[in-house]
C-alpha positions in Angstrom: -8.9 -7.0 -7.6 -5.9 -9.1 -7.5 -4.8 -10.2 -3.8 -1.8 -8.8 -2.5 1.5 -11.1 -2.6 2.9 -11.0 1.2 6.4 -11.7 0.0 8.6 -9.0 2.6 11.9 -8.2 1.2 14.9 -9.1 3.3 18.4 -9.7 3.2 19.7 -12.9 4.9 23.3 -14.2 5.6 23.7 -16.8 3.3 26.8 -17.9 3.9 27.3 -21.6 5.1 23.4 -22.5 3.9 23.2 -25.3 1.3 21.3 -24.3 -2.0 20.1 -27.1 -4.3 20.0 -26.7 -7.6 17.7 -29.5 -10.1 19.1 -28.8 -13.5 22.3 -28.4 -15.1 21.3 -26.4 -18.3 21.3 -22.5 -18.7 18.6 -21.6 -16.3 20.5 -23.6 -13.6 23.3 -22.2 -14.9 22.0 -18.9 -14.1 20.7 -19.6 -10.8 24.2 -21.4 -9.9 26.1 -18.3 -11.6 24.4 -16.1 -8.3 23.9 -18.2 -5.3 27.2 -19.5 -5.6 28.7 -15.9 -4.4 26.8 -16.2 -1.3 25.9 -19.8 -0.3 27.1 -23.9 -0.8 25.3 -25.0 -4.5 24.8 -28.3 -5.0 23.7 -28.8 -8.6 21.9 -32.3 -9.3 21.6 -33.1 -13.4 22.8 -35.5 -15.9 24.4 -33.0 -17.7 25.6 -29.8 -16.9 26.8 -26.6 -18.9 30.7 -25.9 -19.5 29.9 -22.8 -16.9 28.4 -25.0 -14.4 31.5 -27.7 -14.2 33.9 -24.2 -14.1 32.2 -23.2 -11.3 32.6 -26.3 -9.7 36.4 -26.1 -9.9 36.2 -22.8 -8.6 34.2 -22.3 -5.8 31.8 -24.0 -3.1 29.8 -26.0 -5.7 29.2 -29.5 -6.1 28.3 -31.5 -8.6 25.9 -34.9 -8.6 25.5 -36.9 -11.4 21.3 -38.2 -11.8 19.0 -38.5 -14.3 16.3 -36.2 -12.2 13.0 -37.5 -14.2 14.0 -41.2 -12.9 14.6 -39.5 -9.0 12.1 -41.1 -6.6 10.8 -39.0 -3.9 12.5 -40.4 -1.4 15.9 -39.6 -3.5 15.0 -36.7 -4.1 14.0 -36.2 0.1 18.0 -37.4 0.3 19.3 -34.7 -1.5 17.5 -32.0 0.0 18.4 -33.0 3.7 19.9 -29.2 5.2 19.1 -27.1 2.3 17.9 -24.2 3.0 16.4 -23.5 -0.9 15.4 -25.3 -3.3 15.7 -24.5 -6.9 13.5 -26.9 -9.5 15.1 -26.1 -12.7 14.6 -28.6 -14.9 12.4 -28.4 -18.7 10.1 -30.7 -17.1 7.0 -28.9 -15.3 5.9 -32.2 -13.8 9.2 -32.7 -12.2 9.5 -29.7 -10.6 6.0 -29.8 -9.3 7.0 -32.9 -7.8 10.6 -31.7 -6.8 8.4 -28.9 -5.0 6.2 -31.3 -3.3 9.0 -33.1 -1.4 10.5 -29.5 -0.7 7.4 -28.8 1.3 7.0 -31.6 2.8 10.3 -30.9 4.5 9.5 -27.5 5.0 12.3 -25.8 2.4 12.1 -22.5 0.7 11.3 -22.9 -2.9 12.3 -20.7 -6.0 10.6 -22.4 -8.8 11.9 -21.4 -12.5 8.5 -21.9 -13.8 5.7 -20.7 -11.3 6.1 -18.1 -8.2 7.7 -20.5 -5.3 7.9 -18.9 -1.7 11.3 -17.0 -2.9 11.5 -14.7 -6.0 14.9 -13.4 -6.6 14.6 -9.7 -7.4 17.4 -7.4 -9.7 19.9 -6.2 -7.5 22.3 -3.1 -7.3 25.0 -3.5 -5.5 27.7 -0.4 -4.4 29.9 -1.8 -1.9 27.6 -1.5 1.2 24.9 -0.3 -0.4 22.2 -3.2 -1.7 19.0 -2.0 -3.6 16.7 -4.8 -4.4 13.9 -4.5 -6.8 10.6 -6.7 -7.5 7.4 -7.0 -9.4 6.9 -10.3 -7.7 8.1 -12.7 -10.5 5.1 -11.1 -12.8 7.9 -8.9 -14.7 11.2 -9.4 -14.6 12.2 -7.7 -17.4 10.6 -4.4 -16.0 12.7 -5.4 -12.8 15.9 -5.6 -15.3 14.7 -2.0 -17.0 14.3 -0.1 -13.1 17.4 -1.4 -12.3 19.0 0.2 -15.3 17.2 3.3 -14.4 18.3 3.3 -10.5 21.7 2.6 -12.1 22.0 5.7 -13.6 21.3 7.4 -10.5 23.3 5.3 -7.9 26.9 6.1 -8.1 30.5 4.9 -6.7 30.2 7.9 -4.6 26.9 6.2 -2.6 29.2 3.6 -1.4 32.2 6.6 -0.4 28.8 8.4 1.5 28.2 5.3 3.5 31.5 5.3 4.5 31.9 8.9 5.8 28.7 8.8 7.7 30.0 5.9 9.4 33.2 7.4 10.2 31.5 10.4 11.2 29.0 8.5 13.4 31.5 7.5 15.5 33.4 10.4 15.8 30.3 12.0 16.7 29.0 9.8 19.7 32.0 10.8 21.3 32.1 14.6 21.0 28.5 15.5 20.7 25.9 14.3 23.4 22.1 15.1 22.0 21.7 12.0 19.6 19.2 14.6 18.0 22.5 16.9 17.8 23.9 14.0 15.8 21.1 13.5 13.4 21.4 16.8 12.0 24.9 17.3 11.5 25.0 13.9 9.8 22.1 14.9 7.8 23.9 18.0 7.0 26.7 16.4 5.3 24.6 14.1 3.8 22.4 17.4 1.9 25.8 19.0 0.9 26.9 19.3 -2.7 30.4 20.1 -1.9 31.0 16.7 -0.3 29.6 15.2 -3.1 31.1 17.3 -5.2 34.7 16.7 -3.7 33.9 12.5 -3.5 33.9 12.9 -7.5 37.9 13.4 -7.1 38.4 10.6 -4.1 37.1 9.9 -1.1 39.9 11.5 0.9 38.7 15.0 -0.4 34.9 14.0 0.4 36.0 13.4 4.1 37.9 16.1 4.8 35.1 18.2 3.1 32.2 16.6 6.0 34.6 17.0 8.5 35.0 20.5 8.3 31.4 20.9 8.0 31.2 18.6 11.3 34.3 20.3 12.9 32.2 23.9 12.4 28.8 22.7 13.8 30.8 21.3 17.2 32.2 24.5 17.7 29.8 27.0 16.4 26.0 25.2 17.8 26.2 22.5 19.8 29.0 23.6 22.5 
């Protein structure tokens, strides 16, 4: 029986934290394409895609000229001074073994292209608030690619509008019912009911006023 992996899924601020990237060709490319949303890239290669030098002009990633194969470790120690992650992604398996040798050394996150690092970057759905992450621990990621779809199918704009009411009614509620246990239910109330979901379909507006009626009736009818 295979052991199991202790990775613990979490989501972390990235912005401000300095992402390095070893490879300019379409896996970096790829990597680049998502970190640089959230986080400072630095992308180190001798050559780098068209994509790559467009992102570069765009946004908060930098470029550094270097043949990486020719890198000592104590060059490659230089460039990884405040990163937070480390990303070998070169076509060379030596290098990035030895890439993720100085990395832990220095104690960095690693998220290795070609072997499971101490980061695996799961598919990710994304409705405004919402975030759903999905895994198979770097040993499948096209099955990670085909829940996705799945969840996708499922997981509407309207998730995001839902988020937003409870919210709204969260507060409203702290101030009008006492019982935190009072709360829970009404909130959970609105949450079950298919005519606020239902009336988020047309906008959001009509899924609010829907729950607050719903919320408006509970205050007066049950809990005072």
């Amino acid at each position: 029986m295979a052991q199991e992996n202790c990775f613990l899924p979490l989501l972390i601020d990235m912005s401000g934290r300095k992402i390095v990237i070893f490879g300019g060709g379409s896996v970096g490319e790829r990597k680049a394409l998502l970190f640089s949303r959230y986080a400072d890239v630095t992308v180190i290669s001798k050559g780098f895609t068209s994509c790559i030098r467009q992102l570069c002009e765009e946004n908060n990633t930098k470029l550094v000229e270097a043949n990486i194969s020719d890198l000592t470790n104590e060059q490659i120690d230089t460039f990884l001074e405040d990163a937070f992650l480390v990303i070998p992604a070169t076509n060379e398996k030596s290098v990035n073994e030895r890439i993720l040798s100085v990395a832990k050394a220095r104690n960095i996150l690693s998220n290795p292209v070609d072997s499971i690092g101490d980061v695996t970057v799961p598919s990710v759905i994304k409705r405004g608030s919402l975030t759903i992450s999905i895994s198979t621990s770097g040993l499948s990621p096209a099955f990670s690619r085909f829940t996705r779809q799945r969840i996708e199918e499922v997981i509407t704009p309207q998730f995001d509008d839902m988020i937003r009411i409870q919210e709204n009614l969260r507060t409203y509620l702290k101030e009008e019912v006492p019982e935190q246990r009072d709360r829970k239910d009404i909130l959970w109330q609105v949450l079950e009911s298919r005519k606020v979901w239902e009336a988020l379909e047309g906008s959001y507006e009509k899924g609010y006023n829907v729950a607050l009626g719903i919320v408006t009736e509970k205050i007066n009818g049950k809990v005072r």
